[in-house]
N, C-alpha and C positions, 0 to 999 in steps of 0.2 A: 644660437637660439633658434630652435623650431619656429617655422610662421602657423601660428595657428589656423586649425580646418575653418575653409568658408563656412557661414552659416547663410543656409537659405532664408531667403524673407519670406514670412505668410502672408498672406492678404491681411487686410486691413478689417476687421468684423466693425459692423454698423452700431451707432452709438446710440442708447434710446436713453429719454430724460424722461423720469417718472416726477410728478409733480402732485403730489398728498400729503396733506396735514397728519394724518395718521402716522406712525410710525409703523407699527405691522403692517401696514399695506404695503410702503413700501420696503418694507423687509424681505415682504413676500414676493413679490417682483422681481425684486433682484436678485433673490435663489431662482427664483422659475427664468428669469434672461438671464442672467450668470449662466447659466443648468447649458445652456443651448448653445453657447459663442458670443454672447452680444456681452458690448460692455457699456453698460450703464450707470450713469448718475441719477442721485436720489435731491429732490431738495422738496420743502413742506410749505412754499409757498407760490404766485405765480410771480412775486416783486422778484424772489430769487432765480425763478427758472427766467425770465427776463434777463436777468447780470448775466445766467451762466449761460444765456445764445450769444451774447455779444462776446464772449472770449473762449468758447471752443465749440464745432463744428456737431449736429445733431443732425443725425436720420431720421429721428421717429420721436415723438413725445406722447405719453399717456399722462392724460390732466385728469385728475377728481374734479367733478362737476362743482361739488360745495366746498369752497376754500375762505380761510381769513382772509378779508382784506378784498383785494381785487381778484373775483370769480373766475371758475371755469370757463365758464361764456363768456366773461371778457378779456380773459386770454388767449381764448381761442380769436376774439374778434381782434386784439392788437395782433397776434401773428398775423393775420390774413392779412392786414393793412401796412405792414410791414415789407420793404420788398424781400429783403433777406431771407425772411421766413414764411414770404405768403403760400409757397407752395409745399411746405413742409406736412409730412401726414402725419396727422394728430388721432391718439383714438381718447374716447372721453369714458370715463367710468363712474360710477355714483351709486349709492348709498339707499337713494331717497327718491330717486328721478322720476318724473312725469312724463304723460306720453310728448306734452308740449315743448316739455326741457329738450330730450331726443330730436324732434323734430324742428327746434331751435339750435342743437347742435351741428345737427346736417346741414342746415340752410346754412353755416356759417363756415361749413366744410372739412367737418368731422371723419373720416374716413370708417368711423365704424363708432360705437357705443353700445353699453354691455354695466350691466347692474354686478355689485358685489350681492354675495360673498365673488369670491376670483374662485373661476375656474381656468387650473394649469392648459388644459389641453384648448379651453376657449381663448387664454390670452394670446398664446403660441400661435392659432389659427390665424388670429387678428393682426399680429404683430407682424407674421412673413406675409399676409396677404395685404398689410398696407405697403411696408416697402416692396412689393412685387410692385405693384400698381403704381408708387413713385416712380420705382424705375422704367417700369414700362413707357409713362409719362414722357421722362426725360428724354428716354431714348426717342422715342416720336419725334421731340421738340428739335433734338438736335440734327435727325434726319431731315427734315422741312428745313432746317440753317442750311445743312449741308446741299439739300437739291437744288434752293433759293442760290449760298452759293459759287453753284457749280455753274448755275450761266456764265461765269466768268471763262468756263470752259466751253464753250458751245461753238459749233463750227463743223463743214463739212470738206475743210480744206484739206488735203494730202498730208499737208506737215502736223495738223490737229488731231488726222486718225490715225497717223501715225504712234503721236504722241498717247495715243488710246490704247494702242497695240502693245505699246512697250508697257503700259502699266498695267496690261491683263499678263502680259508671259510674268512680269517680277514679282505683283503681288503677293499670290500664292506661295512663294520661294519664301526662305528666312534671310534672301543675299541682304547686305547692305547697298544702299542706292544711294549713289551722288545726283544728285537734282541740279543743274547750271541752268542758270537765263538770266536775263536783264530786269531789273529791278519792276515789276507790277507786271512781270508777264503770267504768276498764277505757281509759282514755285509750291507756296502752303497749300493750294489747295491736290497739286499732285501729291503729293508728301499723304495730307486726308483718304486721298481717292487709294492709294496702296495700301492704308490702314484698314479702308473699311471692307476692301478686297480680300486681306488677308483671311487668316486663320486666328487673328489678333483682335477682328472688331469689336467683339464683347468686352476686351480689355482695356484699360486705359488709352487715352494718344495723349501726350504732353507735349507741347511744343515749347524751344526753347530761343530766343534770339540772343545769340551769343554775341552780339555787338551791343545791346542794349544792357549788358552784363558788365559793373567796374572791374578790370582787372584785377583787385585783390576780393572781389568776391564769388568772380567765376567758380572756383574750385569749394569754395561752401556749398553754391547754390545747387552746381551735378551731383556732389558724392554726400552732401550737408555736412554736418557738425553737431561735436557734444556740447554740452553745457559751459561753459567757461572756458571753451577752445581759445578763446580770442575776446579782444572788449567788445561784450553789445550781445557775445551769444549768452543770450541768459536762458536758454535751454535746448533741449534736442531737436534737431531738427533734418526730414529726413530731405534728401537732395531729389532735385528731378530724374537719377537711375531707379533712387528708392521708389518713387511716385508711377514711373514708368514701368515697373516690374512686372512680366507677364505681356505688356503691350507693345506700345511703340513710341522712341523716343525722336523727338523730331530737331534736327541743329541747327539751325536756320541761322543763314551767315557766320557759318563753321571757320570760312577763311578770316575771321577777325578772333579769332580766340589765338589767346597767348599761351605760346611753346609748353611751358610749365605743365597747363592742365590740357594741352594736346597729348601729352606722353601719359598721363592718367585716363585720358578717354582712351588710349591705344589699348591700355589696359585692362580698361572695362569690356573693351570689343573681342580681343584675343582670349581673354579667360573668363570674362562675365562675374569679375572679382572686381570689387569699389572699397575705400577705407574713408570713412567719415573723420572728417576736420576734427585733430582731438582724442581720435579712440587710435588702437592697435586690433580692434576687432575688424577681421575679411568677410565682405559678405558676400554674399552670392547675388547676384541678379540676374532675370531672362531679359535682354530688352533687347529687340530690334532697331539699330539706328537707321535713320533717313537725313541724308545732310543735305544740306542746300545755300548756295553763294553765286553772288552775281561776278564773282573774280574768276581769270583763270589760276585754280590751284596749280598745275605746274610751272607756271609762273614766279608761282610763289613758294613751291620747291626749289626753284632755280636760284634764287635771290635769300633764302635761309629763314624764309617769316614760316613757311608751314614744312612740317614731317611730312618726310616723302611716305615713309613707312604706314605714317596713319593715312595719308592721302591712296597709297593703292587699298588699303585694310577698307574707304571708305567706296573707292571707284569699282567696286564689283560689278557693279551694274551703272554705268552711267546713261540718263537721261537729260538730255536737252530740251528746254520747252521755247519753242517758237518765239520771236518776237512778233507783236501784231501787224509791224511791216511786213513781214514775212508771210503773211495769212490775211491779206489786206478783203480776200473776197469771205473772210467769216463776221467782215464789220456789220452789214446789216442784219443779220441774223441776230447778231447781239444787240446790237442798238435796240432792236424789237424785246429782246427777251428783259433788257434793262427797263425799257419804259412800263412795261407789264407787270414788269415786279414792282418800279417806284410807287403804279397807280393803284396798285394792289395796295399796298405797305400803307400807305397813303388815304385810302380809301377814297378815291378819284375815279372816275370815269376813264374807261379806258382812252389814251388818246393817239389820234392814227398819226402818221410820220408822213410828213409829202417828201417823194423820193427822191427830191434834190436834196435831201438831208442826206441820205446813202451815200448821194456822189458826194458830195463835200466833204465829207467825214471821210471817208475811204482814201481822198488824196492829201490828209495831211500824214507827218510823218512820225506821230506818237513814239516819242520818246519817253511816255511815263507807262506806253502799252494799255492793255486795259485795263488796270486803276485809273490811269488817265481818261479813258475813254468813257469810262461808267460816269466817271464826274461830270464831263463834257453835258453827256445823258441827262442825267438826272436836273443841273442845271435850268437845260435847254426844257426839260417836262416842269421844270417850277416857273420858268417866264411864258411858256407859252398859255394859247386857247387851247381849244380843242383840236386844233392841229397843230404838229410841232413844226415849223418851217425852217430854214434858213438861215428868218434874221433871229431866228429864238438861240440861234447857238452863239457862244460867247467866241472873240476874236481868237484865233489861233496866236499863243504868245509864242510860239517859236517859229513863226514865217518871220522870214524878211523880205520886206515891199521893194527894196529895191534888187531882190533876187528873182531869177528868170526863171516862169511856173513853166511846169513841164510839158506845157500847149502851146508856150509862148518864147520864143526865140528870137536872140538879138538881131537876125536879117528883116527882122518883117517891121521894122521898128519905122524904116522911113522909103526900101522900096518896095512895098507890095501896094501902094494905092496904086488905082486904075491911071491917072494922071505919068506916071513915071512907066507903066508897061507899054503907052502909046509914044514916050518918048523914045525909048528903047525899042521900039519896033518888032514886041516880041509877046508872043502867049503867056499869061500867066503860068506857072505852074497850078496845079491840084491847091496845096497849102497856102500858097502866095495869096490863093482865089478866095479861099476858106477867110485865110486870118482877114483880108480886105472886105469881104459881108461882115462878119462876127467885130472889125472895126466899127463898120456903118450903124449895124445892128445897135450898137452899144450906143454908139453916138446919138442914135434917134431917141432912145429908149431915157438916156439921162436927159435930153432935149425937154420930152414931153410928162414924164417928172419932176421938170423946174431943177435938175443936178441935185437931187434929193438921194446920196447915194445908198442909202438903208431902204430905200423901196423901188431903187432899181435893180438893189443885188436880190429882194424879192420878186420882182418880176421877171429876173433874166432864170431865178434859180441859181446863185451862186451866193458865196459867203463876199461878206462887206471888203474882209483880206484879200481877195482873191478878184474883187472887181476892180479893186485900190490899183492890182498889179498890174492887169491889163489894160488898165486907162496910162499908167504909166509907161510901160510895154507899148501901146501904141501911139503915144504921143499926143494925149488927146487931152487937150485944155478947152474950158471954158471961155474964154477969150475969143478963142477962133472956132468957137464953133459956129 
């Protein structure tokens, strides 16, 4: 038996809900947006156009001012109050209208308003010029997420402009890109920055976390499903290649998907051919993949969990993104970029950072990267005043106190005092010298704070962990002091 010709997918045309008691009006609407690509629902009240926002998706709503029951204007006012549909463009139309009505529908965020009888060429104007202006909207809105967050990318370190470089040669390109790092070092937002680079930004980006996907429904959710495929599909449904088509589809911890629907993604990437759960119809899709996993896939070639064959199909271009140990001198630059954003977001006062924040932050060993480190941030800017200090930052839960900080080594532990260099009848070393003031120092310093140690590790400028280590590192009890 022949495999039948792919069929390409179209976009998706934007759905308008006309809402009139009239029956020819809305007759006439839906010839005139029918006429043009849109696909439209009709319903003659606002109780109904209400049921039918909660169960399928609206671009554009034109409400008749004068309705049974509960008004145009206070339908317009529960959309707005609604978060689901606050920002939806509404145009209003009527019959009968005042200049007050008009000017009662704008303030309540009418995107346009217009007297019957209908004119064809007047709706059509109103209708692309309010979704132009939706979208334009959104798009704004999502650039501001996106600039907001790309602090996560900020840095003038070697291996961060690096990482800068690589995403201006690929973007442009249509290669696929394996993205590798360790878990919160910024993998989705590379994945974003080569979507918005490309030739693809006006199109969709989907992102997919294929670990957060049940094994038996992975292969629904990429390529979807017909109606009664299976128990629970109780209708069509198109998969994330469908939704991605034209743009870019993002696989985000790719190394966790099962073999099964690994040889169907091979498939979709080699011929841009997808078969929905249920049909025998081949479709066609354009999608750019971008994959990303914190494993090594050859690894996991080796040992039979992932296709070597989809693993080179997805290593075209591979990218590595830093981990923040690695990049330790782009810590204060973020740290500043996070507090500015929180106090922002926040509507705070900007609040300044004393620079023994920098050092202490810089010598822990961020194992969560910076996800970890924005949390740290953000923390440290809700405890603090107007300066964030020290003891504003929360204990490092991954130091161990009785491990040796990287200032502090086991020789200085009992001979660097001055007492043991006169017995030995010998010059200090440089260090020896160091580590025996910076003992002293410390010793006077918890002395004359009554061993208060949260406001000695403020006055020395260091974290409460890291003064713990040293007093232990040196030997230095209360008893004897």
């Amino acid at each position: 038996m022949a495999e039948p010709e792919p069929r390409t997918l179209e976009r998706v045309s934007p759905t308008i809900l006309v809402v009139d008691d009239e029956k020819n009006i809305r007759r006439t609407l839906d010839l005139i947006l029918s006429g043009e690509g849109y696909s439209v629902v009709t319903v003659e009240s606002a109780e109904e156009a209400l049921e039918r926002l909660t169960v399928r998706p609206i671009d554009l709503a034109i409400v008749d001012l004068k309705l049974p029951g509960v008004s145009g204007l206070e339908l317009l006012a529960r959309l707005r109050a609604d978060e689901p549909t606050k920002d939806l463009p509404v145009v209003v139309i009527s019959g009968h209208a005042t200049v007050q009505d008009a000017v009662a529908a704008i303030k309540l965020g009418a995107t346009d308003f217009f007297d019957k009888p209908l004119d064809r060429d007047r709706v059509l104007i109103s209708v692309r010029n309010s979704l132009r202006t939706a979208r334009l909207s959104r798009t704004v809105e999502q650039m501001q997420a996106e600039i907001q967050a790309r602090y996560e990318m900020i840095g003038t370190s070697a291996r961060i402009n690096k990482l800068y470089q690589d995403i201006d040669k690929v973007a442009p390109t249509k290669a696929s890109v394996l993205i590798t790092g360790e878990s919160g070092t910024g993998k989705e937002l590379v994945s974003r920055a080569i979507h918005r680079l490309s030739s693809r930004a006006e199109a969709p980006f989907v992102k997919v976390n294929c670990a957060a996907i049940p094994r038996e429904l992975i292969e629904s959710e990429l390529f979807g499903h017909e109606k009664g495929s299976f128990t629970g599909a109780q209708g069509r449904k198109r998969g994330f290649f469908e939704q991605a088509h034209g743009g870019t589809l993002f696989l985000d911890e790719i190394g966790d998907m099962d073999l099964a629907a690994q040889a169907k993604v091979l498939r979709a990437l080699q011929n841009g051919e997808i078969v929905r759960v249920g049909s025998e119809t081949v479709l066609h899709v354009d999608v750019r993949v971008l994959a990303a996993t914190n494993k090594d896939l050859s690894k996991s070639v080796a040992d039979g969990t992932f296709r070597e064959d989809l693993y080179f199909r997805l290593d075209v271009f591979p990218i590595s993104v830093p981990a923040l140990r690695e990049r330790r001198e782009d810590i204060p630059l973020m740290v500043e970029a996070f507090v500015a954003a929180f106090c922002e977001l926040n509507g705070l006062r900007r609040k300044r950072i004393d620079p023994a924040v920098h050092e202490a932050l810089a010598r822990r060993h961020w194992p969560g990267n910076v996800r970890e480190l924005k949390n740290v941030v953000e923390r440290a800017a809700i405890l603090s005043s107007d300066v964030i200090t020290v003891a504003d930052l929360p204990e490092d839960p991954h130091s161990n106190p009785f491990e040796e900080d990287d200032e502090v080594t086991a020789p200085l532990l009992s001979s660097v005092f001055p007492p043991a260099f006169e017995r030995e009848g010998r010059r200090p070393t440089l260090k020896e010298y160091r580590d025996s003031a910076e003992r002293s120092y410390i010793l006077d310093v918890l002395q004359e704070l009554d061993w208060n140690i949260s406001k000695a590790a403020i006055a020395l400028g260091v974290e409460r962990t890291n003064l713990h280590k040293k007093i232990r590192a040196y030997g230095i009890k209360r008893e004897a002091s």
